[in-house]
mmCIF file of the N, C-alpha and C atoms, coordinates in Angstrom:
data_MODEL
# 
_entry.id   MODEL 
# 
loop_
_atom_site.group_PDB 
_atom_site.id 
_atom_site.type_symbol 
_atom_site.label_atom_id 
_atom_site.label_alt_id 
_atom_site.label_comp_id 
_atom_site.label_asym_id 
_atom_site.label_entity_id 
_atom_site.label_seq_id 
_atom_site.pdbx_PDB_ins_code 
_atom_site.Cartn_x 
_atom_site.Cartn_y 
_atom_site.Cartn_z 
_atom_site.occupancy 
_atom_site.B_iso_or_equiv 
_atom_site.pdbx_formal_charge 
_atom_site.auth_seq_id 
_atom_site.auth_comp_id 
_atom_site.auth_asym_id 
_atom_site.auth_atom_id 
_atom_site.pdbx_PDB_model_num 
ATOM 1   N N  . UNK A 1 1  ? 64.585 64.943 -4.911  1.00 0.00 ? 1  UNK A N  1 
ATOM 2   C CA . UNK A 1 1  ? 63.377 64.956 -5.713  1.00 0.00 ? 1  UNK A CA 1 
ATOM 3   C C  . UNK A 1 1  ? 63.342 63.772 -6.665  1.00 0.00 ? 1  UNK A C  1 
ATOM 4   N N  . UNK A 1 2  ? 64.530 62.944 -7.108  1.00 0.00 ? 2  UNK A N  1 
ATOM 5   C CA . UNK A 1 2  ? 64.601 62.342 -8.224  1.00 0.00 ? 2  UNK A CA 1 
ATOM 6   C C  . UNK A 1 2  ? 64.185 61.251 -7.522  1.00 0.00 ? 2  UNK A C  1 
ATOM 7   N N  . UNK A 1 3  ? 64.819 60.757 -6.300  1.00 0.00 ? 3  UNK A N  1 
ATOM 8   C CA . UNK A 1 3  ? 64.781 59.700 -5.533  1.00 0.00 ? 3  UNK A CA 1 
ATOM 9   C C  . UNK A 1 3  ? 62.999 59.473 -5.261  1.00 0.00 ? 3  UNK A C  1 
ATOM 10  N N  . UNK A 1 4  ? 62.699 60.710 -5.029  1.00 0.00 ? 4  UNK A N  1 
ATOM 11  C CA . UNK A 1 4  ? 60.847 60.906 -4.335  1.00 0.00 ? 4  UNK A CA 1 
ATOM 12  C C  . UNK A 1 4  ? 60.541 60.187 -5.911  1.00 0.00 ? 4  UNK A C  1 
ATOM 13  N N  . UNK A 1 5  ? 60.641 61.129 -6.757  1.00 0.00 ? 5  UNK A N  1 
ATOM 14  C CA . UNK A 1 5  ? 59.967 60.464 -8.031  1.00 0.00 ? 5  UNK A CA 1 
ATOM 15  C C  . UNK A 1 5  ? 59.969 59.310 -8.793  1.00 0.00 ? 5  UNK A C  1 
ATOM 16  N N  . UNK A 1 6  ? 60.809 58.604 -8.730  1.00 0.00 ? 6  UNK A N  1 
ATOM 17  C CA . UNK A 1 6  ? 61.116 57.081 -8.690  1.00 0.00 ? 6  UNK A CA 1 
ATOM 18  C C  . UNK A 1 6  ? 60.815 56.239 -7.894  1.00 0.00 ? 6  UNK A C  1 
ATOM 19  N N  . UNK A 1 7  ? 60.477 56.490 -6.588  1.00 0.00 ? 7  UNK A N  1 
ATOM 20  C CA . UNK A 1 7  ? 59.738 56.066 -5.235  1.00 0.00 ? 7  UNK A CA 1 
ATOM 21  C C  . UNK A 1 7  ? 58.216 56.279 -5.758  1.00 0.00 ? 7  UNK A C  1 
ATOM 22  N N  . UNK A 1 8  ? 57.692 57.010 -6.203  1.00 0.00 ? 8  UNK A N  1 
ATOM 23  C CA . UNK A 1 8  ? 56.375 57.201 -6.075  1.00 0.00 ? 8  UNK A CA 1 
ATOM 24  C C  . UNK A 1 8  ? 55.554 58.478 -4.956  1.00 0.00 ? 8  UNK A C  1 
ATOM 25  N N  . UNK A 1 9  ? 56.936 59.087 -4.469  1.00 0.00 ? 9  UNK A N  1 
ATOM 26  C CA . UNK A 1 9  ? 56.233 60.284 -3.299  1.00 0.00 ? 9  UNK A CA 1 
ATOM 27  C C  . UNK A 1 9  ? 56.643 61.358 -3.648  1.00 0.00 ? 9  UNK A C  1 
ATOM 28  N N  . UNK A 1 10 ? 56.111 61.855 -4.462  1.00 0.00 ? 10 UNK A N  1 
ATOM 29  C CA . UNK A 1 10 ? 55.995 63.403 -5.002  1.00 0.00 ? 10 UNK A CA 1 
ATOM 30  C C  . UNK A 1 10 ? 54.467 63.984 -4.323  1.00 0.00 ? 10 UNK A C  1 
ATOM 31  N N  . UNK A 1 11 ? 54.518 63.396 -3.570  1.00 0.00 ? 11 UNK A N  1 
ATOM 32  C CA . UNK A 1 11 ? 53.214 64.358 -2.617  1.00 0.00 ? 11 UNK A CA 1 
ATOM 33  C C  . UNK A 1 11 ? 53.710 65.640 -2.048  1.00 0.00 ? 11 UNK A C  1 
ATOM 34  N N  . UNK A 1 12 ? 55.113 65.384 -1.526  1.00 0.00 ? 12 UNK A N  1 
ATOM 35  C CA . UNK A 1 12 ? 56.078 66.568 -0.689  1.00 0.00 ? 12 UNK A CA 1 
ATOM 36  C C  . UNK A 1 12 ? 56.963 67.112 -1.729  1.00 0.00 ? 12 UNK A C  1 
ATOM 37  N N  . UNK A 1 13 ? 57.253 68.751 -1.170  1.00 0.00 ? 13 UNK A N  1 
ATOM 38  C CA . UNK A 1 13 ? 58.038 69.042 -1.758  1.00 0.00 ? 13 UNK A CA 1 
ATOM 39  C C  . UNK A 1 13 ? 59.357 68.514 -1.279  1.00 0.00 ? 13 UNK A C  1 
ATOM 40  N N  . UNK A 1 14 ? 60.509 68.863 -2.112  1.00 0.00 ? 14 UNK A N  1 
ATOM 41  C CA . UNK A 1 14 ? 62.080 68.714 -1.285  1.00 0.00 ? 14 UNK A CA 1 
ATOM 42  C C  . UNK A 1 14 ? 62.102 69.732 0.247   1.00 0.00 ? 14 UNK A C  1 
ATOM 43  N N  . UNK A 1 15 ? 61.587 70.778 0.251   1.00 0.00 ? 15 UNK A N  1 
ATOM 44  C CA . UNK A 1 15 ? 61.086 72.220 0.775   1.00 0.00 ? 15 UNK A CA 1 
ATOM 45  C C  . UNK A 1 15 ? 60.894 71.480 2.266   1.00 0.00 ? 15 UNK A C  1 
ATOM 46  N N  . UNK A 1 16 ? 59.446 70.868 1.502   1.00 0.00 ? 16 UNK A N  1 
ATOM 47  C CA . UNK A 1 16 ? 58.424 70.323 2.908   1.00 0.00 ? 16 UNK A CA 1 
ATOM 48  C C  . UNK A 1 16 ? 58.932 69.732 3.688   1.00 0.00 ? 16 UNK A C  1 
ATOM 49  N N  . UNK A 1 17 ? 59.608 68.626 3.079   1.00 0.00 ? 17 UNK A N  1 
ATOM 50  C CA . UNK A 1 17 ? 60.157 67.172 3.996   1.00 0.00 ? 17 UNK A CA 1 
ATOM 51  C C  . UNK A 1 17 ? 61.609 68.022 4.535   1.00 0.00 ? 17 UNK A C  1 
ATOM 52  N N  . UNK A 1 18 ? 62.461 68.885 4.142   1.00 0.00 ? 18 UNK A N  1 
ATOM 53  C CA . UNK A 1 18 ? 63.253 69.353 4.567   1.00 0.00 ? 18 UNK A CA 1 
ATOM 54  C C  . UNK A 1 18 ? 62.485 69.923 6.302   1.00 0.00 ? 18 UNK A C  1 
ATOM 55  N N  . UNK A 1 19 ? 61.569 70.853 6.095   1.00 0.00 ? 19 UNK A N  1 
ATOM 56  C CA . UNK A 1 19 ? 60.902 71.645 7.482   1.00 0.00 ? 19 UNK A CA 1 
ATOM 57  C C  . UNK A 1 19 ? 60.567 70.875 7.851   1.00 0.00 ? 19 UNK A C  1 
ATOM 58  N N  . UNK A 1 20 ? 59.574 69.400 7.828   1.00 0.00 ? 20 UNK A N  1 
ATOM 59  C CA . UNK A 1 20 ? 59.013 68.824 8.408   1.00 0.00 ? 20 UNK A CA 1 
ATOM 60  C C  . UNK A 1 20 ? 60.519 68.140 9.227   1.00 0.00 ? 20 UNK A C  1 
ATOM 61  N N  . UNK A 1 21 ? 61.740 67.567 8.702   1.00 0.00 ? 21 UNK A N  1 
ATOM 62  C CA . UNK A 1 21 ? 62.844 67.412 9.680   1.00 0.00 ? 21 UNK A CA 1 
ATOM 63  C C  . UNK A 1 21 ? 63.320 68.312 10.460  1.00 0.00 ? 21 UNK A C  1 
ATOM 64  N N  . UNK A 1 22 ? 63.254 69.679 10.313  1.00 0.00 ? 22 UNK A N  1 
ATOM 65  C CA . UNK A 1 22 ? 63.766 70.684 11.110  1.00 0.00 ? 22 UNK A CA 1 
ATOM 66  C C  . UNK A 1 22 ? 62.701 70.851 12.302  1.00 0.00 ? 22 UNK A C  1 
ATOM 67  N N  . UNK A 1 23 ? 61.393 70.737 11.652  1.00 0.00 ? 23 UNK A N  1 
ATOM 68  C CA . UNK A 1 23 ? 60.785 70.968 12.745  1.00 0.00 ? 23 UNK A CA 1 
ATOM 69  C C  . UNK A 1 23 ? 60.706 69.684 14.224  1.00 0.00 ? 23 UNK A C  1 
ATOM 70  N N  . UNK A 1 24 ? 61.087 68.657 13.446  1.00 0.00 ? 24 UNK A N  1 
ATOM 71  C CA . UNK A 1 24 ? 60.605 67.590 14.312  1.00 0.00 ? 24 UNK A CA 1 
ATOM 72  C C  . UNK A 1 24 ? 61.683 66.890 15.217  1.00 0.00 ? 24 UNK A C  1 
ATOM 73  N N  . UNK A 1 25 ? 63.311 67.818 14.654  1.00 0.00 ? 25 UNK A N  1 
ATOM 74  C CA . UNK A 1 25 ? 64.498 66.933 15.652  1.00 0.00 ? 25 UNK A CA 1 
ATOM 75  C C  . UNK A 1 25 ? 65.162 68.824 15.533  1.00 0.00 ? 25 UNK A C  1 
ATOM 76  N N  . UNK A 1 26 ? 65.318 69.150 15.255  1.00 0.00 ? 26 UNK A N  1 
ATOM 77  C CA . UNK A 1 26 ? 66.567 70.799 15.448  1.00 0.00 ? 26 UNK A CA 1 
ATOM 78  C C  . UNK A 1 26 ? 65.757 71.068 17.000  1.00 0.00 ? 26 UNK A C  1 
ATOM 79  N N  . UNK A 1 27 ? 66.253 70.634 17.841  1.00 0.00 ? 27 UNK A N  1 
ATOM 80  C CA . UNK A 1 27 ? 65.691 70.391 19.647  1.00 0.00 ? 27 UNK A CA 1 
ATOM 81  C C  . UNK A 1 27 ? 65.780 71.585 20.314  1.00 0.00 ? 27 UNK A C  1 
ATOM 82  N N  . UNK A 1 28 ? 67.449 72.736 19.301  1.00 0.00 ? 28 UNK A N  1 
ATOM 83  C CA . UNK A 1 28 ? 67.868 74.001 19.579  1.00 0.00 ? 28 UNK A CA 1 
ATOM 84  C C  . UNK A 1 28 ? 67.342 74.689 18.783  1.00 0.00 ? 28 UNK A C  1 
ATOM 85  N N  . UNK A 1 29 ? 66.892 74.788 18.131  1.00 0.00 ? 29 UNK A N  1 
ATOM 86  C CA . UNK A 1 29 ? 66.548 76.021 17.175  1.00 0.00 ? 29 UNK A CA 1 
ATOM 87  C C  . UNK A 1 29 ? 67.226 76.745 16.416  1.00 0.00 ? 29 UNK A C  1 
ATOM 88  N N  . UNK A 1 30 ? 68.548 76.014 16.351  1.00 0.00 ? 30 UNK A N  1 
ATOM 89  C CA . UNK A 1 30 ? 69.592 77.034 15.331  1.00 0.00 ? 30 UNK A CA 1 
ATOM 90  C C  . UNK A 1 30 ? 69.363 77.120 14.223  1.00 0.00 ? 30 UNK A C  1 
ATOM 91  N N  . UNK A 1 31 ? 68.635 76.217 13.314  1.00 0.00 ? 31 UNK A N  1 
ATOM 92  C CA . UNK A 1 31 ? 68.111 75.850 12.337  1.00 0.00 ? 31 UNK A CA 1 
ATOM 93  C C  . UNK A 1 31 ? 69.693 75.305 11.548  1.00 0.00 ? 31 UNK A C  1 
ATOM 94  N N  . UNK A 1 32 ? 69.987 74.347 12.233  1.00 0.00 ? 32 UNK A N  1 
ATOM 95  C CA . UNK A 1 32 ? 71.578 73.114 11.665  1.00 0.00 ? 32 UNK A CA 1 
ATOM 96  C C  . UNK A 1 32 ? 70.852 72.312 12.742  1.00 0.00 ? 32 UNK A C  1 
ATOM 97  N N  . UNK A 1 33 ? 71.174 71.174 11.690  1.00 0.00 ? 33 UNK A N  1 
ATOM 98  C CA . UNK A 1 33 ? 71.085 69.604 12.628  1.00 0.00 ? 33 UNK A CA 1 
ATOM 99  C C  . UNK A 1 33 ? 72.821 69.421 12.508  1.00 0.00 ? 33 UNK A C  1 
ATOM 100 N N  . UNK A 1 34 ? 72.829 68.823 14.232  1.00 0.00 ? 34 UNK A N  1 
ATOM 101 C CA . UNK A 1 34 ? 74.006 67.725 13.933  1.00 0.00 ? 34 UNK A CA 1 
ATOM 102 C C  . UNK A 1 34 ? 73.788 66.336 13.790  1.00 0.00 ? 34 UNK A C  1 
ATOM 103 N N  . UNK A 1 35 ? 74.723 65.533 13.545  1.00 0.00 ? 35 UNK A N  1 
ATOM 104 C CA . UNK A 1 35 ? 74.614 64.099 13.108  1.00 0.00 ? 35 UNK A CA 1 
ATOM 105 C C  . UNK A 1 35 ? 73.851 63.592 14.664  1.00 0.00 ? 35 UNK A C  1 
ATOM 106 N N  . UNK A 1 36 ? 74.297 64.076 15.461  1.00 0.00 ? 36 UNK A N  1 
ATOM 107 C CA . UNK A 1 36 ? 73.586 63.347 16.827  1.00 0.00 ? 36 UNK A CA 1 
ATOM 108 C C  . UNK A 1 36 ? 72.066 64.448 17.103  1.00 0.00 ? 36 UNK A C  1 
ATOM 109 N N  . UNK A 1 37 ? 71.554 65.127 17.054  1.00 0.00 ? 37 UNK A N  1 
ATOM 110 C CA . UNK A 1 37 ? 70.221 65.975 16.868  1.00 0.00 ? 37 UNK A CA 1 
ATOM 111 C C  . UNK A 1 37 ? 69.693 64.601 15.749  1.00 0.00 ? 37 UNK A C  1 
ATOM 112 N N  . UNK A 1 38 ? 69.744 64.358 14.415  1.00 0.00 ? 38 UNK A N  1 
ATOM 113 C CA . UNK A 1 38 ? 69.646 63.455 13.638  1.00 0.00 ? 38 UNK A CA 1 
ATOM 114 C C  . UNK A 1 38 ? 68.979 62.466 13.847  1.00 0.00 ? 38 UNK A C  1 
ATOM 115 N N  . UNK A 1 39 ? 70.079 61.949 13.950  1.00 0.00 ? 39 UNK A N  1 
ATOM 116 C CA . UNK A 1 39 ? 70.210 60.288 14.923  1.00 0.00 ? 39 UNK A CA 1 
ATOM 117 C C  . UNK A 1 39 ? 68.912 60.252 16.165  1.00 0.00 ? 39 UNK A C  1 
ATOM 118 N N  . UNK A 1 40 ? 69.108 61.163 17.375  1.00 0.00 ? 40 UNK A N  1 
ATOM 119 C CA . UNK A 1 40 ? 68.581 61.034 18.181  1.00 0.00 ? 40 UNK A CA 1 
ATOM 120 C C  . UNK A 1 40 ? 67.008 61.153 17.665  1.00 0.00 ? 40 UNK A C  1 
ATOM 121 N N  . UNK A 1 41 ? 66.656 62.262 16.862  1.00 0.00 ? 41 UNK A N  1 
ATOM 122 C CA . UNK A 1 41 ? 65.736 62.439 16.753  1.00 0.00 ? 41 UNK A CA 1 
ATOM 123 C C  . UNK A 1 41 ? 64.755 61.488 15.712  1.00 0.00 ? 41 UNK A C  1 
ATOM 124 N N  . UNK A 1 42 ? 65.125 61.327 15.075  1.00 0.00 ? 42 UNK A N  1 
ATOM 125 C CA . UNK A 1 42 ? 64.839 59.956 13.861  1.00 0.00 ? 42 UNK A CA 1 
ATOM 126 C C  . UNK A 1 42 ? 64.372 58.513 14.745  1.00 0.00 ? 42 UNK A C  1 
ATOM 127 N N  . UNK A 1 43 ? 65.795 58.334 15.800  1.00 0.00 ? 43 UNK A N  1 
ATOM 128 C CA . UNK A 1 43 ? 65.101 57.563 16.767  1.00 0.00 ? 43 UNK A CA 1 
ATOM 129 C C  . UNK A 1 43 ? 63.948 57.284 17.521  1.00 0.00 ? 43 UNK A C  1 
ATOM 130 N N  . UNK A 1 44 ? 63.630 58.340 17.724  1.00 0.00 ? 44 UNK A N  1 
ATOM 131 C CA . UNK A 1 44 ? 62.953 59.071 18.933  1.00 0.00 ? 44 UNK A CA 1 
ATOM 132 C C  . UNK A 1 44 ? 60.912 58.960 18.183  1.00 0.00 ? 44 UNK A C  1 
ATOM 133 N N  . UNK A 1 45 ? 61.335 59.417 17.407  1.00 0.00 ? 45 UNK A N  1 
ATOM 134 C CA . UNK A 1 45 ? 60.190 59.382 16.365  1.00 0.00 ? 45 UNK A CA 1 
ATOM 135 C C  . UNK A 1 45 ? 59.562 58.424 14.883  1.00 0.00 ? 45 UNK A C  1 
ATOM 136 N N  . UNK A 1 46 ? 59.054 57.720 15.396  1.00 0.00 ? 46 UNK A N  1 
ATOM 137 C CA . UNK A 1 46 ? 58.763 56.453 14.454  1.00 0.00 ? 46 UNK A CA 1 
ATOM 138 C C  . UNK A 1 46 ? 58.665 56.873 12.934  1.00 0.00 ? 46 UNK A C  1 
ATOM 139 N N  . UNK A 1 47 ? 57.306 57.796 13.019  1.00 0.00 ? 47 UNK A N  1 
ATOM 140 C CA . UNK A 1 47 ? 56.584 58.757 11.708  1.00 0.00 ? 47 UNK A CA 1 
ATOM 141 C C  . UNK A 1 47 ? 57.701 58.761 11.247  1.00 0.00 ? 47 UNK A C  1 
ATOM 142 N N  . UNK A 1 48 ? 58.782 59.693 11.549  1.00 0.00 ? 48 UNK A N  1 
ATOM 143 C CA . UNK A 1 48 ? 59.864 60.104 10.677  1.00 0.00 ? 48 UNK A CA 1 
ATOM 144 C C  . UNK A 1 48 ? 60.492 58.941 10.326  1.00 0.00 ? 48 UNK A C  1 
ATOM 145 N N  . UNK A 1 49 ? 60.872 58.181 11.088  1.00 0.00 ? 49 UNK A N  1 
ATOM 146 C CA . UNK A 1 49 ? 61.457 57.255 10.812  1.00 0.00 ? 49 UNK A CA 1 
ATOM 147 C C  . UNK A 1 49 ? 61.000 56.494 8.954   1.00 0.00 ? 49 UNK A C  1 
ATOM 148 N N  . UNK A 1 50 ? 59.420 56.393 9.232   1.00 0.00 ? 50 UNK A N  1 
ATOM 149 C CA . UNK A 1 50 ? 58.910 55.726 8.298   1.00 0.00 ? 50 UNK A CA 1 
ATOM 150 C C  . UNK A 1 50 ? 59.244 56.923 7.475   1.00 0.00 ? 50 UNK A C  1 
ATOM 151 N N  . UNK A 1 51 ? 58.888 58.224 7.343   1.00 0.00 ? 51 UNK A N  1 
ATOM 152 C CA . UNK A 1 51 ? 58.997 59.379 6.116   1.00 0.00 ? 51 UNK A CA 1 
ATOM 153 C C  . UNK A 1 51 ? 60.097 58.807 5.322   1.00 0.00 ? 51 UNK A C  1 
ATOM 154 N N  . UNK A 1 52 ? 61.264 59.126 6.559   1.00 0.00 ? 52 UNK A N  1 
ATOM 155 C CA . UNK A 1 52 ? 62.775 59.142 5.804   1.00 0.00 ? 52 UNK A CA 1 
ATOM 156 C C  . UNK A 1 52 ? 63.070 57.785 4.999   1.00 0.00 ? 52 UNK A C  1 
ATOM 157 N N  . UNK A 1 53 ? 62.269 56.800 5.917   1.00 0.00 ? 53 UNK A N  1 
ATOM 158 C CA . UNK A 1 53 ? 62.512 55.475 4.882   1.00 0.00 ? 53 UNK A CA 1 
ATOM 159 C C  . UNK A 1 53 ? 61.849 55.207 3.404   1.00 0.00 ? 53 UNK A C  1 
ATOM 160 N N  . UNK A 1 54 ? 60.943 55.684 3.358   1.00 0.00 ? 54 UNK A N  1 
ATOM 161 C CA . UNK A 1 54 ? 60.718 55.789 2.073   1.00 0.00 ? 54 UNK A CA 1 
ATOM 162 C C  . UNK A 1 54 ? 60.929 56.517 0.786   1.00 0.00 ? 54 UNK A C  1 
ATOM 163 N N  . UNK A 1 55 ? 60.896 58.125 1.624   1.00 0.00 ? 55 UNK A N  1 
ATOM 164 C CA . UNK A 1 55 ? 61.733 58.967 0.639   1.00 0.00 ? 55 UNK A CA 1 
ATOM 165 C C  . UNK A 1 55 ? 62.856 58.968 0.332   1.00 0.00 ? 55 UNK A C  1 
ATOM 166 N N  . UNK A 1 56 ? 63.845 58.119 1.412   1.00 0.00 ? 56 UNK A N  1 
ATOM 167 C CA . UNK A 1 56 ? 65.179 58.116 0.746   1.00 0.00 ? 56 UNK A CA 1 
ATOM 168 C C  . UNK A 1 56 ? 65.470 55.971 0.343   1.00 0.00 ? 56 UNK A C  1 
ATOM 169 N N  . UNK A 1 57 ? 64.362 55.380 -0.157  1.00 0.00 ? 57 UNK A N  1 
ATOM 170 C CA . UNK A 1 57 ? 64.650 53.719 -0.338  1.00 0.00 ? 57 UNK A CA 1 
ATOM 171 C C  . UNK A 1 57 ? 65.330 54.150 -2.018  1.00 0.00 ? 57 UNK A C  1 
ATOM 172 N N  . UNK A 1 58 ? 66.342 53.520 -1.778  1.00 0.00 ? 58 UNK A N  1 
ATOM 173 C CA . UNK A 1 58 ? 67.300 53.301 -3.521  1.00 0.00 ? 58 UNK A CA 1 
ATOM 174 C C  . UNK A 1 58 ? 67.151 52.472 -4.026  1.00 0.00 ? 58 UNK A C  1 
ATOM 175 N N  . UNK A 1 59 ? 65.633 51.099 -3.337  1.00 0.00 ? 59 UNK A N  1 
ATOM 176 C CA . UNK A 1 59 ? 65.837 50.005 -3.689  1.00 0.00 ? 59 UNK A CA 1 
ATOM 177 C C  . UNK A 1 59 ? 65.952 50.518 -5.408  1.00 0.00 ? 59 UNK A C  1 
ATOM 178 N N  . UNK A 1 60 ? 64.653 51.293 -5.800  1.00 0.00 ? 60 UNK A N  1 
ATOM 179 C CA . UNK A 1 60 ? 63.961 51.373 -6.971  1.00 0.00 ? 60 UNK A CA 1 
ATOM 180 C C  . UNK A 1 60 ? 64.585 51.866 -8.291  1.00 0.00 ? 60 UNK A C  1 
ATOM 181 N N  . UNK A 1 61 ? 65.737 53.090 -6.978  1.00 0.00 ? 61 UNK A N  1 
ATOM 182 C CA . UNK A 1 61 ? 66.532 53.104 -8.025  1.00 0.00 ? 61 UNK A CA 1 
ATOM 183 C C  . UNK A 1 61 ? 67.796 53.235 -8.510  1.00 0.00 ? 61 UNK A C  1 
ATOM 184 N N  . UNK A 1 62 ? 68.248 51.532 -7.772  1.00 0.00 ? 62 UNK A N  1 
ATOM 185 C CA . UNK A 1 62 ? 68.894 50.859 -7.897  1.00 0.00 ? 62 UNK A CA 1 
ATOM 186 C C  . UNK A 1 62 ? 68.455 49.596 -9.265  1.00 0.00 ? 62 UNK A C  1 
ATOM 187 N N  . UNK A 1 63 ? 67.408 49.419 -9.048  1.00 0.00 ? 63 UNK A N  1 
ATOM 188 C CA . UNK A 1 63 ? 66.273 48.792 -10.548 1.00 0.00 ? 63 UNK A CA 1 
ATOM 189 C C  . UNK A 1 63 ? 66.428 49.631 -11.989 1.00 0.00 ? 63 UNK A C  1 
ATOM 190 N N  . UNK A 1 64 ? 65.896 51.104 -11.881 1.00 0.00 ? 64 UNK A N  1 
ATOM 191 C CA . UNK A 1 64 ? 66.148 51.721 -13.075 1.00 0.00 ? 64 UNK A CA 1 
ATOM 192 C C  . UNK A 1 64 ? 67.618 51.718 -13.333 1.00 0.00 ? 64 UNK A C  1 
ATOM 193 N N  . UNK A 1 65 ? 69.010 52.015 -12.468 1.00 0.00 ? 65 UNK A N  1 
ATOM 194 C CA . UNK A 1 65 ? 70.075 52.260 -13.109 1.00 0.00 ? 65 UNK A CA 1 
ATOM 195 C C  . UNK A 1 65 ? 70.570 50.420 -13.657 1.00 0.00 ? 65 UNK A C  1 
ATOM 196 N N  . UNK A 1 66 ? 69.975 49.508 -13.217 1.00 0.00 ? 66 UNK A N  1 
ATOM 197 C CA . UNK A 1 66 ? 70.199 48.115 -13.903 1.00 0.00 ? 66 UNK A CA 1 
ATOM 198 C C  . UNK A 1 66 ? 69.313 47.696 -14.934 1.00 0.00 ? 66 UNK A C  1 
ATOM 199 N N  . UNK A 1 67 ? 68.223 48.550 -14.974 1.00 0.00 ? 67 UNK A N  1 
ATOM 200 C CA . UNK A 1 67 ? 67.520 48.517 -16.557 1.00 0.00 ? 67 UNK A CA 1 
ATOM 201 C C  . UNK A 1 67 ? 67.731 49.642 -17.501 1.00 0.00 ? 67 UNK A C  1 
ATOM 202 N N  . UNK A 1 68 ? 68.956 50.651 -17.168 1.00 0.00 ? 68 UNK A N  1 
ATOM 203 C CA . UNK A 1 68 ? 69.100 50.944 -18.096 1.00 0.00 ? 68 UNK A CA 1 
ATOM 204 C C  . UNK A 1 68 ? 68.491 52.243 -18.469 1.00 0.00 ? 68 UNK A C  1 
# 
């Protein structure tokens, strides 16, 4: 959440973007990803790709912890 809010994407909850990954790579339904379910699926899917890149970029705050 801290990361979203320093990013600027507090549109989603932590909640949302959590289901929206379960729904879009857990391929089994156990509701556990493994590192390769993950991987593959992140691949596989651009959208996410872009989600995850922005909700998780540190550029920003990597900026606030050097200003202090």
């Amino acid at each position: 959440q801290a990361i979203q809010a320093i990013n600027g994407h507090t549109d989603m909850s932590a909640e949302e973007f959590t289901n929206i990954i379960f729904e879009k790579i857990d391929v089994n339904n156990d509701g556990e990803l493994t590192l390769e379910e993950f991987m593959t699926g992140v691949e596989r899917d651009e959208d996410l790709m872009d989600l995850i890149t922005k909700n998780f970029d540190l550029s920003n705050v990597l900026k606030v912890i050097q200003n202090g």
